[in-house]
C-alpha positions, 0 to 999 in steps of 0.5 A, spaced: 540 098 021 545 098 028 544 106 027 536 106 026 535 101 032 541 106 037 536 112 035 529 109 037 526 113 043 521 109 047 516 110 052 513 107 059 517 099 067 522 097 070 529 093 070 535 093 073 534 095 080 532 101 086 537 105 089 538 108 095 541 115 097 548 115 101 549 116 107 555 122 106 548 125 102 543 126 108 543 131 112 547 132 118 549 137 123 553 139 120 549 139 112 551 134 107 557 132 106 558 133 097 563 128 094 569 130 091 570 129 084 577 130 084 578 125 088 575 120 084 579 122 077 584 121 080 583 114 084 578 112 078 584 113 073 591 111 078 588 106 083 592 107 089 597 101 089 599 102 097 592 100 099 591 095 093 587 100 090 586 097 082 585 103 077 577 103 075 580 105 068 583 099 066 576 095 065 572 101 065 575 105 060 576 112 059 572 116 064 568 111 064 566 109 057 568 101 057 570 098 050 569 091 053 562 088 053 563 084 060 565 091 063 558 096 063 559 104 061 559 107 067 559 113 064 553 118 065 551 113 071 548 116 077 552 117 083 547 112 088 546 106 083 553 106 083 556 107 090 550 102 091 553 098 087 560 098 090 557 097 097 553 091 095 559 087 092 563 087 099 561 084 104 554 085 109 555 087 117 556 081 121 561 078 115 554 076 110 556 075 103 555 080 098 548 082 095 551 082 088 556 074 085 557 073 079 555 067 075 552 061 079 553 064 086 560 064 085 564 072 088 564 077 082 570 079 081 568 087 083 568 084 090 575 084 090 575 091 087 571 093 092 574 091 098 580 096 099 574 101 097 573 106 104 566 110 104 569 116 101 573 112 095 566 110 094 562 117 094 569 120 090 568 115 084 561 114 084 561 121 085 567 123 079 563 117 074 556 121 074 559 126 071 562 124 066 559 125 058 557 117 055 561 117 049 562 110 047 555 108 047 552 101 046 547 099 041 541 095 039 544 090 033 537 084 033 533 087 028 529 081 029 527 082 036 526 090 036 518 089 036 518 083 041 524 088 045 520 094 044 513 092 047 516 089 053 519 096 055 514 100 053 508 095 056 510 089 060 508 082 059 501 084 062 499 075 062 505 075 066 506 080 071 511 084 068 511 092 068 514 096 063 521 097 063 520 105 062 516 106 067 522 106 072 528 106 067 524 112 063 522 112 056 529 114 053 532 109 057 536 115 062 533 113 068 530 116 075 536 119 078 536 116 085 532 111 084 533 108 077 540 106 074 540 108 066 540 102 061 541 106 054 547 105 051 548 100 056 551 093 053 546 089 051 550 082 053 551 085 060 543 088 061 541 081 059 547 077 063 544 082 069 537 080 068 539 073 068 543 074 075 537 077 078 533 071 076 537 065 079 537 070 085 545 071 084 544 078 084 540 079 091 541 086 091 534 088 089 528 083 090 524 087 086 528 086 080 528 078 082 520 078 081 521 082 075 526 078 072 523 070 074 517 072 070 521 073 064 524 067 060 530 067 055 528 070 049 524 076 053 530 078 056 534 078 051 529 082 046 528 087 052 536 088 053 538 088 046 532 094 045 534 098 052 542 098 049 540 102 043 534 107 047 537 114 047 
């Protein structure tokens, strides 16, 4: 069953948030400045232990393919959510509190990861990570919720305001480059765990994503998170 439901295609939403262009990609004087993938595999994969950099490896898995559930696939990510994401764990201007905590407000744990990060660290491993093939990819496993799970991404919860997921997030779970991340293949206990965060507010980095999710209750969330893991 787990292998009918990872192949199920699907189609038209929105889900796990925008993102936005980095700076170091906007054009300048002098052109845009490109990342440096090298730099990123080796930060991505050694850490850098005289600035209290922790290799990404060790959480994330090989080139970004994670073995722990608690630990998304950063695999085959485009290169703005993720750098998006880094910014949003450290601390906003004037010392305000990052956009993204963990569970009941408290700090995630990639705020301290995040925190040694320079800009170009940032950009490197973004940069690196969107390159990289997604290999070990999560699947859907709740044969019960595939029906529920499918109709949300394909047609929202009209009676309650709720977009369809693959509006945004693409049929194929793949995303929008620049704008939307990819869900397929994401683990489905993290999509829903996200989901959730977004809900409670903890995860105040996209207000969308907050509006979204706050008309959603537990079963629709965990149906949709479980059918976008097996999206390919």
């Amino acid at each position: 069953m787990k292998r009918v439901l990872s192949r199920v295609v699907l189609a038209s939403g929105v889900l796990l948030g925008i993102t936005a262009v980095p700076p170091s990609f906007a054009a300048g004087a002098a052109g845009p400045v490109k990342p440096d993938a090298t730099k990123g595999a080796q930060l991505y994969e050694q850490g850098d232990a005289a600035r209290g950099v922790l290799a990404c490896v060790t959480c994330h898995g090989a080139a970004g393919n994670s073995s722990i559930p608690a630990n998304p696939n950063l695999a085959a990510q485009s290169h703005e959510y993720l750098y998006k994401q880094l910014v949003n764990f450290r601390p906003g201007e004037g010392g305000k509190e990052p956009t993204r905590k963990g569970v009941d407000g408290a700090a995630s744990v990639m705020s301290a990861m995040a925190a040694p990060l320079t800009e170009a660290d940032m950009q490197n491993v973004s940069f690196y990570l969107s390159q990289q093939a997604l290999t070990a990819p999560a699947t859907a496993t709740n044969e019960k919720s595939v029906e529920r799970g499918q109709k949300i991404w394909r047609a929202g919860i009209p009676d309650r305001n709720v977009p369809a997921c693959a509006g945004c997030h693409s049929p194929n779970g793949a995303g929008i480059p620049a704008q939307f991340p990819r869900l397929a293949g994401q683990y489905p206990t993290y999509i829903e765990e996200q989901l959730k965060l977004f809900r409670a507010g903890h995860r105040a980095n996209n207000p969308m994503m907050y509006q979204i999710a706050d008309r959603m209750n537990d079963a629709d969330i965990k149906a949709v998170s479980d059918y976008a893991a097996g999206l390919r």
